[in-house]
N, CA, C and O atoms as a Maestro MAE file, in Angstrom:
{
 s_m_m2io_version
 :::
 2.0.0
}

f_m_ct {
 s_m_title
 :::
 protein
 m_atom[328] {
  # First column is atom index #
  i_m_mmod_type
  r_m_x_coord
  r_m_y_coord
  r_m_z_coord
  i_m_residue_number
  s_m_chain_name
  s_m_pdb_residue_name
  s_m_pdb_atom_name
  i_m_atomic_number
  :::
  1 25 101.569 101.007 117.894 1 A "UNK " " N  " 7
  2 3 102.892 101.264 117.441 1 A "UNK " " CA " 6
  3 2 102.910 101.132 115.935 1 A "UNK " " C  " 6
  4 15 102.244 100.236 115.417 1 A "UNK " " O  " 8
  5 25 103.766 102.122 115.054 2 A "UNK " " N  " 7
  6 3 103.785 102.040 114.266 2 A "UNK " " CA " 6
  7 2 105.290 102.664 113.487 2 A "UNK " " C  " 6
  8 15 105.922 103.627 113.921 2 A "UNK " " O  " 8
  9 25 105.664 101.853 112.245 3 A "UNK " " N  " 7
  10 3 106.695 102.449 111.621 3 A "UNK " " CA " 6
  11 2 106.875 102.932 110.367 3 A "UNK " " C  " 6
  12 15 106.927 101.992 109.574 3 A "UNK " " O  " 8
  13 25 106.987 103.933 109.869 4 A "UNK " " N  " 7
  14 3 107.155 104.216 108.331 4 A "UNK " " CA " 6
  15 2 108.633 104.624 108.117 4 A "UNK " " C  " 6
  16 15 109.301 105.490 108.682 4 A "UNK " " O  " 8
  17 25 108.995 103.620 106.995 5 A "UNK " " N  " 7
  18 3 110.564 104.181 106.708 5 A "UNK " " CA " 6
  19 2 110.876 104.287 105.044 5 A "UNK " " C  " 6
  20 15 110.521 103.345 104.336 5 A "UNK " " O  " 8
  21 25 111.521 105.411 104.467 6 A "UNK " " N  " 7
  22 3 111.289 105.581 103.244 6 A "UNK " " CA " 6
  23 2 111.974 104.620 102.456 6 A "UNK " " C  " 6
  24 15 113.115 104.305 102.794 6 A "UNK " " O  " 8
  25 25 111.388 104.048 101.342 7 A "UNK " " N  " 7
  26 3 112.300 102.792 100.729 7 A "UNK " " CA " 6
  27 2 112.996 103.341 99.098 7 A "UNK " " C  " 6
  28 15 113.807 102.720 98.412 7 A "UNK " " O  " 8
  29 25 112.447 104.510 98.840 8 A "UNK " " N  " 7
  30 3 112.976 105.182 97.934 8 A "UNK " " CA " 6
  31 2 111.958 105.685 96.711 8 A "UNK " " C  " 6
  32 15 110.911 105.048 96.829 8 A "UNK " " O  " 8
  33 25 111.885 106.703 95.451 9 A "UNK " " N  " 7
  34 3 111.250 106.804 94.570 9 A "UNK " " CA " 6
  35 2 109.809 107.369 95.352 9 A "UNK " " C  " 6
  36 15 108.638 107.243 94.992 9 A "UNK " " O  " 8
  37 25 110.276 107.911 96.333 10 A "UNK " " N  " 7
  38 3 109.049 108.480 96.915 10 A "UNK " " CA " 6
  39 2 107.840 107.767 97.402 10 A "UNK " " C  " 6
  40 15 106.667 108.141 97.378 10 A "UNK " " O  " 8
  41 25 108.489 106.396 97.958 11 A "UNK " " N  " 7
  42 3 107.655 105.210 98.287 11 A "UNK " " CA " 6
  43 2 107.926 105.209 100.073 11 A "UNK " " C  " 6
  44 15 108.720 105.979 100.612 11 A "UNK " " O  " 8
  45 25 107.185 104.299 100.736 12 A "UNK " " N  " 7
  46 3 107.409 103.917 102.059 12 A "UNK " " CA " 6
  47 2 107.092 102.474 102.322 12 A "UNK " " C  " 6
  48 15 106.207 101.939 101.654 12 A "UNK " " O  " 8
  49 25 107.675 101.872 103.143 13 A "UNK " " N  " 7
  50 3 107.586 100.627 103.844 13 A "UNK " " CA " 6
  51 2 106.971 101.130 105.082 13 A "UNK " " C  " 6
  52 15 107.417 102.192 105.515 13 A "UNK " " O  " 8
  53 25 105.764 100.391 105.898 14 A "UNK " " N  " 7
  54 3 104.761 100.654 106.807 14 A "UNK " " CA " 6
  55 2 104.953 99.126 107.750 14 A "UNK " " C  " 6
  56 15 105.015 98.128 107.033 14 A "UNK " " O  " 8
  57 25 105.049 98.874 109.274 15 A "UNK " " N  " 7
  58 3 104.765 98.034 109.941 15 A "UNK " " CA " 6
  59 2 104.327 98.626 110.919 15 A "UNK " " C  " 6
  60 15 104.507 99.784 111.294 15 A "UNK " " O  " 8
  61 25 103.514 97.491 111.499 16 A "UNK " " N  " 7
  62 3 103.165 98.276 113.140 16 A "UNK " " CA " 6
  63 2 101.627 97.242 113.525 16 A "UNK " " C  " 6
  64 15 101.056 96.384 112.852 16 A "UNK " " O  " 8
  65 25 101.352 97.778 114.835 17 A "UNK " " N  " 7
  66 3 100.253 97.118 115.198 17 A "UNK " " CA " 6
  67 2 99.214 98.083 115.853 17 A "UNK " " C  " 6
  68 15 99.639 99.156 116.283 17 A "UNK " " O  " 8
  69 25 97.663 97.739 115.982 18 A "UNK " " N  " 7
  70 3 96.669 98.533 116.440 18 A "UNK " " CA " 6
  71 2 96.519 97.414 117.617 18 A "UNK " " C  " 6
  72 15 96.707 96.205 117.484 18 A "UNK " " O  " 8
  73 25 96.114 98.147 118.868 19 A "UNK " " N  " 7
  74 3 95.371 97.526 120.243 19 A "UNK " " CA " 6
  75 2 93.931 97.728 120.247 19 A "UNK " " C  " 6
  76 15 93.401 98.713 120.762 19 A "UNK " " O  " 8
  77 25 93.213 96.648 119.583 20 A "UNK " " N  " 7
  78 3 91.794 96.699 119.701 20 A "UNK " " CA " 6
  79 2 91.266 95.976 120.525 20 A "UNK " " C  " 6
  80 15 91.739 94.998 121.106 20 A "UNK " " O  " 8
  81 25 89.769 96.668 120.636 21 A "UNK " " N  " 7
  82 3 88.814 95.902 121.495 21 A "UNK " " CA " 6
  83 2 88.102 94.954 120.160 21 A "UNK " " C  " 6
  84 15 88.081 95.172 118.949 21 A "UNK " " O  " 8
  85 25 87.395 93.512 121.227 22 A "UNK " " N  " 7
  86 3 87.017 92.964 119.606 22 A "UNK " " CA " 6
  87 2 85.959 93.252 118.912 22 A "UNK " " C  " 6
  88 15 85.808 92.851 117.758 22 A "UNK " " O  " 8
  89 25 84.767 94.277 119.795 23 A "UNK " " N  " 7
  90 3 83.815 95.156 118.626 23 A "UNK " " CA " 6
  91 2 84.416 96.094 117.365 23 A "UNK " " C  " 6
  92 15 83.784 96.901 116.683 23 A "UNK " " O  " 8
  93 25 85.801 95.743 117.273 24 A "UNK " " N  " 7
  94 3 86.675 96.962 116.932 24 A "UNK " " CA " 6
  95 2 87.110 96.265 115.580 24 A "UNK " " C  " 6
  96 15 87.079 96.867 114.506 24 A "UNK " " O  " 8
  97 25 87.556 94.830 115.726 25 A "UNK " " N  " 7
  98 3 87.983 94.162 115.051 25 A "UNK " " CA " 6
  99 2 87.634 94.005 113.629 25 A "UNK " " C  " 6
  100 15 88.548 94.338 112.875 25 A "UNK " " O  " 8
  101 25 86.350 93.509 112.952 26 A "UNK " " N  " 7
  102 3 86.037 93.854 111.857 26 A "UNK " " CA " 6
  103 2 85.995 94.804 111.253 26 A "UNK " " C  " 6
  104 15 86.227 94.627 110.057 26 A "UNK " " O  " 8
  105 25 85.719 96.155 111.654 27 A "UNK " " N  " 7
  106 3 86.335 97.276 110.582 27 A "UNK " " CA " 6
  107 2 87.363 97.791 110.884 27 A "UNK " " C  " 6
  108 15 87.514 98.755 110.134 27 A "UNK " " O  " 8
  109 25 88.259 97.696 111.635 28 A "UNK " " N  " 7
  110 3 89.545 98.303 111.442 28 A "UNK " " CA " 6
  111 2 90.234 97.401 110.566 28 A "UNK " " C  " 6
  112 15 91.053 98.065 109.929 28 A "UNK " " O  " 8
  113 25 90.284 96.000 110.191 29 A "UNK " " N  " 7
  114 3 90.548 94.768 109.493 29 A "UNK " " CA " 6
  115 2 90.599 94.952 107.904 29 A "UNK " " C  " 6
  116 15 91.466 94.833 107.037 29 A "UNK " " O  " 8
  117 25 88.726 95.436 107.964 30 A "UNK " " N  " 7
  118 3 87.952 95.343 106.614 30 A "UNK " " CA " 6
  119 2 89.053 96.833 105.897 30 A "UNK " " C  " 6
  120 15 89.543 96.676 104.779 30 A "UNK " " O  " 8
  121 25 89.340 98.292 106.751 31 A "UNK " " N  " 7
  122 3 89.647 99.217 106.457 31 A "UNK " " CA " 6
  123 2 90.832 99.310 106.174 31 A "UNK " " C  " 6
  124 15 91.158 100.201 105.389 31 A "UNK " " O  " 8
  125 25 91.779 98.479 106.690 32 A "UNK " " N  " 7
  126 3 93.100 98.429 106.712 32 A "UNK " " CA " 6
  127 2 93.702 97.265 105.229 32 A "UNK " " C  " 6
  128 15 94.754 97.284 104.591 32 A "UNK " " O  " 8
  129 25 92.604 96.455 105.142 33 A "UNK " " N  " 7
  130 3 91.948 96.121 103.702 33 A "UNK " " CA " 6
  131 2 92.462 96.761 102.348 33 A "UNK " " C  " 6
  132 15 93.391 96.823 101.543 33 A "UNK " " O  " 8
  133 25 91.160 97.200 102.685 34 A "UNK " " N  " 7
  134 3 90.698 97.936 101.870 34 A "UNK " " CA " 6
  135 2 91.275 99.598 101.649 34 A "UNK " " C  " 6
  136 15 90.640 100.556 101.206 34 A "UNK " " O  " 8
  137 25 92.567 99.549 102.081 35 A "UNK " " N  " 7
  138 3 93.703 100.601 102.126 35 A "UNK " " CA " 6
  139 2 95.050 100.055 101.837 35 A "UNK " " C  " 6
  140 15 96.023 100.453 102.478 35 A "UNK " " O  " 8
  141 25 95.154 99.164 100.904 36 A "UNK " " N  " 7
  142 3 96.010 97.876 100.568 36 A "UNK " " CA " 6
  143 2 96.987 97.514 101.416 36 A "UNK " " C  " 6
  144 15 98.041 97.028 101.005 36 A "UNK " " O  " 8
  145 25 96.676 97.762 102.961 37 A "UNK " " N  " 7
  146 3 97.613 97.261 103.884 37 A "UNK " " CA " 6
  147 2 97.247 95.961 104.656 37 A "UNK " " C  " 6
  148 15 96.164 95.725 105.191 37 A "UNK " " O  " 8
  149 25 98.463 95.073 104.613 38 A "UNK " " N  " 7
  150 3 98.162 93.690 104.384 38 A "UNK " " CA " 6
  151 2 98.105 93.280 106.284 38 A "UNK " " C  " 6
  152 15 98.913 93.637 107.141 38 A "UNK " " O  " 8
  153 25 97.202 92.670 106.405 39 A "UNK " " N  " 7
  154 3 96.721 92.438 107.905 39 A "UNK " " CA " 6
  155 2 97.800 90.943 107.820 39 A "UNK " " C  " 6
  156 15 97.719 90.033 106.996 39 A "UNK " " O  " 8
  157 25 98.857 91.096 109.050 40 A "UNK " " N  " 7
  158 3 99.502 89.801 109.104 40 A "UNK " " CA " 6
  159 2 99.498 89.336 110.166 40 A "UNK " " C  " 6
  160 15 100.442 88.691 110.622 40 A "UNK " " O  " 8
  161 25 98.729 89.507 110.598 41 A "UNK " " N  " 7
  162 3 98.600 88.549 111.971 41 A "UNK " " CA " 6
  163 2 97.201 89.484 112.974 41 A "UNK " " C  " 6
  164 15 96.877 90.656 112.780 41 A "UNK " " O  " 8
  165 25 96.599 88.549 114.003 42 A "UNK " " N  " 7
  166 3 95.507 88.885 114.681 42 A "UNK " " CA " 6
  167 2 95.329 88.200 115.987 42 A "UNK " " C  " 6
  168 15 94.325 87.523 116.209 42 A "UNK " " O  " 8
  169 25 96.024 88.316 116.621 43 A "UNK " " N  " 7
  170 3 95.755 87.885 118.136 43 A "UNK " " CA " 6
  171 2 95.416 88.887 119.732 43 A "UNK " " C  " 6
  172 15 95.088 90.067 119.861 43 A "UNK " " O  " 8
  173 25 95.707 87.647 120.907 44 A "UNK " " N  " 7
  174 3 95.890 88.561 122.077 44 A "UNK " " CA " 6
  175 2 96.979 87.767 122.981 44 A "UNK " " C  " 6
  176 15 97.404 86.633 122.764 44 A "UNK " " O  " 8
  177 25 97.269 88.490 123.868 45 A "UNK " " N  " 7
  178 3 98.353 88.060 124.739 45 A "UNK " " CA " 6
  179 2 97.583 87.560 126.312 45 A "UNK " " C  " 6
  180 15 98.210 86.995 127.208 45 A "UNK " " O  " 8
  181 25 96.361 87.856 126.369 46 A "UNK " " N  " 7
  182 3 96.231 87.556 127.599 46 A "UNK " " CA " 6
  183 2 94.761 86.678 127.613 46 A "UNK " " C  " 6
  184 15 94.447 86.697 126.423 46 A "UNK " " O  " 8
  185 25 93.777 85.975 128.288 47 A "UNK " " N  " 7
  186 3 92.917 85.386 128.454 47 A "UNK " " CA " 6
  187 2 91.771 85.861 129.358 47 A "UNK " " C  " 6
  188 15 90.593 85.978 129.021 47 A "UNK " " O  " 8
  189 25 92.244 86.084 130.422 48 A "UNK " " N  " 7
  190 3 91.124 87.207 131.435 48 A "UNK " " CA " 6
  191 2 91.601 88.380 131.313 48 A "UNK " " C  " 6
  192 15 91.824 88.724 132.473 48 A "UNK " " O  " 8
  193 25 91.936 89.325 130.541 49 A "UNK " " N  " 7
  194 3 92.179 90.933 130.743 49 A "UNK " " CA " 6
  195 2 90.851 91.641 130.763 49 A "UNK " " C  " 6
  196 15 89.830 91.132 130.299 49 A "UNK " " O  " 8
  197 25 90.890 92.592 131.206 50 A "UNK " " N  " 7
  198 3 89.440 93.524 131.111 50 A "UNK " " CA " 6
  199 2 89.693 95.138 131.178 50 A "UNK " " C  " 6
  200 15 89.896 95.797 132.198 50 A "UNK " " O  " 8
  201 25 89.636 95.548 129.993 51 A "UNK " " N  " 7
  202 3 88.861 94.723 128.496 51 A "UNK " " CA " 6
  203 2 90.118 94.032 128.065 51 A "UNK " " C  " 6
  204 15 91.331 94.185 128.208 51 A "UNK " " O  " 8
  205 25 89.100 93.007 127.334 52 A "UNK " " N  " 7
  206 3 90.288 92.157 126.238 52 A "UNK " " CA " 6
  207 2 90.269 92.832 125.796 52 A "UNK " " C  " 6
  208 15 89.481 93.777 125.752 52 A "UNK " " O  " 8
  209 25 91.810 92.421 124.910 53 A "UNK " " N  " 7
  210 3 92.323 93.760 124.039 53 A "UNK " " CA " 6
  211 2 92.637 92.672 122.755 53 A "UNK " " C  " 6
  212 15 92.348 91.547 123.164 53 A "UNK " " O  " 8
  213 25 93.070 92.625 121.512 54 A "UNK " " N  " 7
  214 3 93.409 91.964 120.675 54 A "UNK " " CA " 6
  215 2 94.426 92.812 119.870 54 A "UNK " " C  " 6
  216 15 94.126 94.003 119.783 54 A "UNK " " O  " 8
  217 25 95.580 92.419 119.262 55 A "UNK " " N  " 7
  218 3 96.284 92.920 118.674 55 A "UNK " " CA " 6
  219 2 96.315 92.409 116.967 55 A "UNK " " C  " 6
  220 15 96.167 91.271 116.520 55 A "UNK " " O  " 8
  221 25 96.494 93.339 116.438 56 A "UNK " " N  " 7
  222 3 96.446 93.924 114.797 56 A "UNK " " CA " 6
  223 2 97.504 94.152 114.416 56 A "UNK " " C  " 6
  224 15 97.933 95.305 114.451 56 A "UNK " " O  " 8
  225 25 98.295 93.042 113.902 57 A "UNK " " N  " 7
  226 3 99.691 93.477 112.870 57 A "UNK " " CA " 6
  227 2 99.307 93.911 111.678 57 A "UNK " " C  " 6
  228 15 98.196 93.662 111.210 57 A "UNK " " O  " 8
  229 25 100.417 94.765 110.950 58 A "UNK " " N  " 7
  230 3 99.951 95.137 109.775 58 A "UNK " " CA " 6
  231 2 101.622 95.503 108.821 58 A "UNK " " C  " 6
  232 15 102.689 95.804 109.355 58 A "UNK " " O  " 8
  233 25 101.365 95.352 107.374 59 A "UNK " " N  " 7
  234 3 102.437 95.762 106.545 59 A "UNK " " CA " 6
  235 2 101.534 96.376 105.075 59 A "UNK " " C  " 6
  236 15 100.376 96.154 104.721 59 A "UNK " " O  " 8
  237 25 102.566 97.177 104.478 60 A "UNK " " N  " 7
  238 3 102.563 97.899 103.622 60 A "UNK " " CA " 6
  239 2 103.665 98.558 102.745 60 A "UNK " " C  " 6
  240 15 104.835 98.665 103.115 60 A "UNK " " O  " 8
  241 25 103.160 99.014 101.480 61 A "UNK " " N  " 7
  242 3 104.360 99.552 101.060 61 A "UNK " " CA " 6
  243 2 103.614 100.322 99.720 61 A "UNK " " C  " 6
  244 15 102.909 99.876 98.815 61 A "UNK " " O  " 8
  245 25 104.097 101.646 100.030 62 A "UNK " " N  " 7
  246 3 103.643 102.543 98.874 62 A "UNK " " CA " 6
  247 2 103.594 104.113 99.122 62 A "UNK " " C  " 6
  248 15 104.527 104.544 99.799 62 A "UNK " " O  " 8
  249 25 102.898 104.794 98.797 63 A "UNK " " N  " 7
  250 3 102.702 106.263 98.686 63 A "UNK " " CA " 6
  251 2 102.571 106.708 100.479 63 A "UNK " " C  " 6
  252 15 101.664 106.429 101.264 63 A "UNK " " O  " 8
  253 25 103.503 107.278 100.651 64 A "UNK " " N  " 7
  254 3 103.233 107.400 102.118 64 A "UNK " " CA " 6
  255 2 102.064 108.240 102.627 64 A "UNK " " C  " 6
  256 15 101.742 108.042 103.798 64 A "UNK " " O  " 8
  257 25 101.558 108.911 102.108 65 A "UNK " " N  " 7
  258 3 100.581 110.106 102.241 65 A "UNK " " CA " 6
  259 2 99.447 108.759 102.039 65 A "UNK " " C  " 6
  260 15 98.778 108.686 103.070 65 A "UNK " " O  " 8
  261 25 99.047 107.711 101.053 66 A "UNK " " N  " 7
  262 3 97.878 107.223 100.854 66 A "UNK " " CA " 6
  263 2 97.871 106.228 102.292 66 A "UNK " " C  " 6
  264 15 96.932 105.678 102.867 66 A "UNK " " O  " 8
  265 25 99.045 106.253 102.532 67 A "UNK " " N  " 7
  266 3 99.129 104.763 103.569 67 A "UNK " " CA " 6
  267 2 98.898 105.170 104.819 67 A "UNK " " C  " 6
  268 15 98.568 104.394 105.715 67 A "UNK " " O  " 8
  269 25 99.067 106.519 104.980 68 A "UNK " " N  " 7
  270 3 98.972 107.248 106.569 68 A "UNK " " CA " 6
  271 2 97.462 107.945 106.219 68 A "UNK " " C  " 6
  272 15 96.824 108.156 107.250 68 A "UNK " " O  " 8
  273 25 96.812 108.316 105.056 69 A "UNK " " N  " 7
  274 3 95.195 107.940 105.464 69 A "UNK " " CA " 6
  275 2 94.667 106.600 105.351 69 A "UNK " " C  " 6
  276 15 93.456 106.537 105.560 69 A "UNK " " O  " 8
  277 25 95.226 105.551 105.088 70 A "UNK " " N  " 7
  278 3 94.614 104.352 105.178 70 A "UNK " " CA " 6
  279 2 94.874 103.834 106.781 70 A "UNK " " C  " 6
  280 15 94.037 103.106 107.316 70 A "UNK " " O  " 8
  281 25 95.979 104.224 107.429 71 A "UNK " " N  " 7
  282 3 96.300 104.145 108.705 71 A "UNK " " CA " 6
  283 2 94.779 105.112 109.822 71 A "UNK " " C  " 6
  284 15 93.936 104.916 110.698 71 A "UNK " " O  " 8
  285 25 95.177 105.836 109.188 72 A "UNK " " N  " 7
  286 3 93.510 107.163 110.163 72 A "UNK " " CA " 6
  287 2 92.671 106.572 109.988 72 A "UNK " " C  " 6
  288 15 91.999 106.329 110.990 72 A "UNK " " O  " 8
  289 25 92.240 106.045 108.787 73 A "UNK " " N  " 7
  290 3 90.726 105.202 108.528 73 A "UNK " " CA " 6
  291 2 90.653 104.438 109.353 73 A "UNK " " C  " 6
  292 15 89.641 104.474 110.053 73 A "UNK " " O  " 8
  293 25 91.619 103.492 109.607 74 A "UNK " " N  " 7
  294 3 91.555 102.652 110.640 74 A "UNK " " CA " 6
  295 2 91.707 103.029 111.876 74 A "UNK " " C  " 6
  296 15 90.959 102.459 112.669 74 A "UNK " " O  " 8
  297 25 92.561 103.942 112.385 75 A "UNK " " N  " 7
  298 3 92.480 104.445 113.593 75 A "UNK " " CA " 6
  299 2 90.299 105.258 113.933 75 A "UNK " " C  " 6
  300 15 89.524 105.183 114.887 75 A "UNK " " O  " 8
  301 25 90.228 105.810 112.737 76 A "UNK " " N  " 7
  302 3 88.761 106.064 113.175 76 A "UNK " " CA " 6
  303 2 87.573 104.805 113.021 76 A "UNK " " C  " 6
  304 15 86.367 105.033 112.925 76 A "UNK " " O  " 8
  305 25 88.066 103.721 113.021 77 A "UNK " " N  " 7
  306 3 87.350 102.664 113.189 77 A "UNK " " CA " 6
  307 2 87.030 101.790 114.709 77 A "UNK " " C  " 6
  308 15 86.313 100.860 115.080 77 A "UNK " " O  " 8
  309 25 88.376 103.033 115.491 78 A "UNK " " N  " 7
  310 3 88.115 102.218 117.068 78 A "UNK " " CA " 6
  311 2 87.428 103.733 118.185 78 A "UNK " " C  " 6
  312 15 87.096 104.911 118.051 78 A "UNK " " O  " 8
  313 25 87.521 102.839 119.086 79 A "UNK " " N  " 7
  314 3 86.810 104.387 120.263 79 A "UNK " " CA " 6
  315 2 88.298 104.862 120.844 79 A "UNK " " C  " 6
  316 15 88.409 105.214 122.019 79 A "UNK " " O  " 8
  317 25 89.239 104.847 120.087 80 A "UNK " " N  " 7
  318 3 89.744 105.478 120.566 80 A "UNK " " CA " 6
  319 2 90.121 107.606 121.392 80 A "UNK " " C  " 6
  320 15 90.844 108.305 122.102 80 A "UNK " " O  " 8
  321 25 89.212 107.568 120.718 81 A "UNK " " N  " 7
  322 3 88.952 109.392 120.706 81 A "UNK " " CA " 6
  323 2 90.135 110.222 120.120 81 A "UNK " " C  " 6
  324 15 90.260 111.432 120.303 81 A "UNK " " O  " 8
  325 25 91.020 109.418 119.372 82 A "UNK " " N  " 7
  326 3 92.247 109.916 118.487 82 A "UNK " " CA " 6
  327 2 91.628 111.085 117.590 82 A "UNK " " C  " 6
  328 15 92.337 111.686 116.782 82 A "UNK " " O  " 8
  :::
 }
 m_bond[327] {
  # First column is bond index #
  i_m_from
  i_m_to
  i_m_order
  :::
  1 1 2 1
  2 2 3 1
  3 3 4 2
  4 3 5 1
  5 5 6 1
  6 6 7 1
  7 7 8 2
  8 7 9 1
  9 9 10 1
  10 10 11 1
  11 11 12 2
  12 11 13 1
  13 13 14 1
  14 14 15 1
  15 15 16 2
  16 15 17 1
  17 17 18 1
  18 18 19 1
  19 19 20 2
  20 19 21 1
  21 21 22 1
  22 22 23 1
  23 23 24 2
  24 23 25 1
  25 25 26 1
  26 26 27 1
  27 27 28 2
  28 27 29 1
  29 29 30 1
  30 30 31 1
  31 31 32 2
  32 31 33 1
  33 33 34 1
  34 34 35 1
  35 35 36 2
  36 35 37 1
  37 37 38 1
  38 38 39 1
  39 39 40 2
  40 39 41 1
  41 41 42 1
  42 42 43 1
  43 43 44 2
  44 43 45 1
  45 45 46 1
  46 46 47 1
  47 47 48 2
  48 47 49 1
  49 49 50 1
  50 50 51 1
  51 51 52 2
  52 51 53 1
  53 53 54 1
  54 54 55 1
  55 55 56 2
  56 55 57 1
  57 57 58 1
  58 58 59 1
  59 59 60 2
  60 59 61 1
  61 61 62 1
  62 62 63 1
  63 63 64 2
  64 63 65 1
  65 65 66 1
  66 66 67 1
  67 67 68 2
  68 67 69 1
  69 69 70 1
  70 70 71 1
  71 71 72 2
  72 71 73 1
  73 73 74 1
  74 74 75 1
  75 75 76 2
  76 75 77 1
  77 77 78 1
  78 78 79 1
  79 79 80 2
  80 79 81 1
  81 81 82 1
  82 82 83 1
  83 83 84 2
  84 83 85 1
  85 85 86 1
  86 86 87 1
  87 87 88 2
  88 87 89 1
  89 89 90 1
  90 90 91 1
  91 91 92 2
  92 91 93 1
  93 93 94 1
  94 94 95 1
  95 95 96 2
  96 95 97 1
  97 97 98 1
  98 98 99 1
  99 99 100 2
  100 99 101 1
  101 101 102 1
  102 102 103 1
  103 103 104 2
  104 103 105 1
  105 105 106 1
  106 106 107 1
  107 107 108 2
  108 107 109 1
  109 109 110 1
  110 110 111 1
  111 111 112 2
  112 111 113 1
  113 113 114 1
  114 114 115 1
  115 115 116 2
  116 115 117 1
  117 117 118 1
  118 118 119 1
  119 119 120 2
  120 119 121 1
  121 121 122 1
  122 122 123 1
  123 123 124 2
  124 123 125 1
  125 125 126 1
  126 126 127 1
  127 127 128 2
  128 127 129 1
  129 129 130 1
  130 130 131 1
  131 131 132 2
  132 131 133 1
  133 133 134 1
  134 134 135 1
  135 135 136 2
  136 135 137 1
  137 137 138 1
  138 138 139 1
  139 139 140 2
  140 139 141 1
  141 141 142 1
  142 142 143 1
  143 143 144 2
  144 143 145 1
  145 145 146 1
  146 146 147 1
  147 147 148 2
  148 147 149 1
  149 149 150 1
  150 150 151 1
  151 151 152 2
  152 151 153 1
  153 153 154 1
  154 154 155 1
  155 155 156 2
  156 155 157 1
  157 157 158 1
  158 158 159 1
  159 159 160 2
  160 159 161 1
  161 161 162 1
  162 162 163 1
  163 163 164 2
  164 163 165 1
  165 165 166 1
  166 166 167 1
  167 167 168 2
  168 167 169 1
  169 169 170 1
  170 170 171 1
  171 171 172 2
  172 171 173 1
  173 173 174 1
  174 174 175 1
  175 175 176 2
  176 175 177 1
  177 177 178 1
  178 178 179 1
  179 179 180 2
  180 179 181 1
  181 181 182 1
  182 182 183 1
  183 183 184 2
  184 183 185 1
  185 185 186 1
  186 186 187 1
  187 187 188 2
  188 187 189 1
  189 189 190 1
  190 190 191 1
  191 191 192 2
  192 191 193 1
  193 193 194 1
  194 194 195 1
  195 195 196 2
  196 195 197 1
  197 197 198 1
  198 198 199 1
  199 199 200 2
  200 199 201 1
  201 201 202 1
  202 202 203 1
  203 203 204 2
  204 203 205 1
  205 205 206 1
  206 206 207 1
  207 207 208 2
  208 207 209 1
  209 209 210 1
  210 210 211 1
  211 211 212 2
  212 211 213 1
  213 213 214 1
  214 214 215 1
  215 215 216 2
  216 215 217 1
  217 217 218 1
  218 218 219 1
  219 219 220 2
  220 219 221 1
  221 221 222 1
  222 222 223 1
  223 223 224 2
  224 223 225 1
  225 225 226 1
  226 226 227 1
  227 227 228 2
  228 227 229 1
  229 229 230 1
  230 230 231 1
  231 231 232 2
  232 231 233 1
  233 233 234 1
  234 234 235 1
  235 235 236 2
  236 235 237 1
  237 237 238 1
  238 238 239 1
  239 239 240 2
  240 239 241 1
  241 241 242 1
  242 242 243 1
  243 243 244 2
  244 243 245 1
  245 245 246 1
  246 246 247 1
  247 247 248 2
  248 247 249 1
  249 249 250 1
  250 250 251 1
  251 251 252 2
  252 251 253 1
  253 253 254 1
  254 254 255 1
  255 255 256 2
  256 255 257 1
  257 257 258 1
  258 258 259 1
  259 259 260 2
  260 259 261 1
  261 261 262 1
  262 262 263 1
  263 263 264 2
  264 263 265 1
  265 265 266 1
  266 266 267 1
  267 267 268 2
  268 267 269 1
  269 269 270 1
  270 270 271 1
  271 271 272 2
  272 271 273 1
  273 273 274 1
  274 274 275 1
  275 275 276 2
  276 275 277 1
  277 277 278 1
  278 278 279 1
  279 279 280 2
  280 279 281 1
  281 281 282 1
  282 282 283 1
  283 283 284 2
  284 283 285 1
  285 285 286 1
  286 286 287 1
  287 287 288 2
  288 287 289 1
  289 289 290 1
  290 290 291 1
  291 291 292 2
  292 291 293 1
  293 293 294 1
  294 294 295 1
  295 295 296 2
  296 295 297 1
  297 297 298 1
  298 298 299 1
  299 299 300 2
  300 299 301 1
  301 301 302 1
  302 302 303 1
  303 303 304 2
  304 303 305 1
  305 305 306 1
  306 306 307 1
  307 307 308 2
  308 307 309 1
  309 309 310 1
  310 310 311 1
  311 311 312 2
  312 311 313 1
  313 313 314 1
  314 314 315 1
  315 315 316 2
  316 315 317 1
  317 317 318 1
  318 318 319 1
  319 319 320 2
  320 319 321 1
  321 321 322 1
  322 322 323 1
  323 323 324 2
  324 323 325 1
  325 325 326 1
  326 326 327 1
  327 327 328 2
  :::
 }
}
């Protein structure tokens, strides 16, 4: 899930979360990084699921075009087949 809403001056405000597996975890993290979107939180909701899944909060704020390829980078960091 994810949200982009325009905050003005041709800027955007970005929240939302990725459902990873935890081979997934370090570079979607490192990428989402290193795409100045700020990782705020990292957990899971369940203990025996299969697969564990872990969840990826995230915030941002800036050029919406740079932030929605910093969003893909990270989406191509999981198996998702997106």
């Amino acid at each position: 899930m994810l949200s982009f809403e325009a905050i003005g001056h041709g800027q955007a405000a970005i929240t939302g979360d990725y459902v990873i597996l935890p081979d997934e975890v370090e570079g979607v993290l490192r990428t989402l990084r290193s795409n100045g979107i700020e990782v705020t939180a990292l957990h899971s909701h369940m203990l025996m699921d299969s697969p564990h899944v872990l969840y990826a909060h995230f915030w941002a704020r800036g050029d919406p075009a740079a932030l929605a390829r910093g969003l893909r980078a990270a989406l191509d960091q999981t198996k998702s087949g997106a």
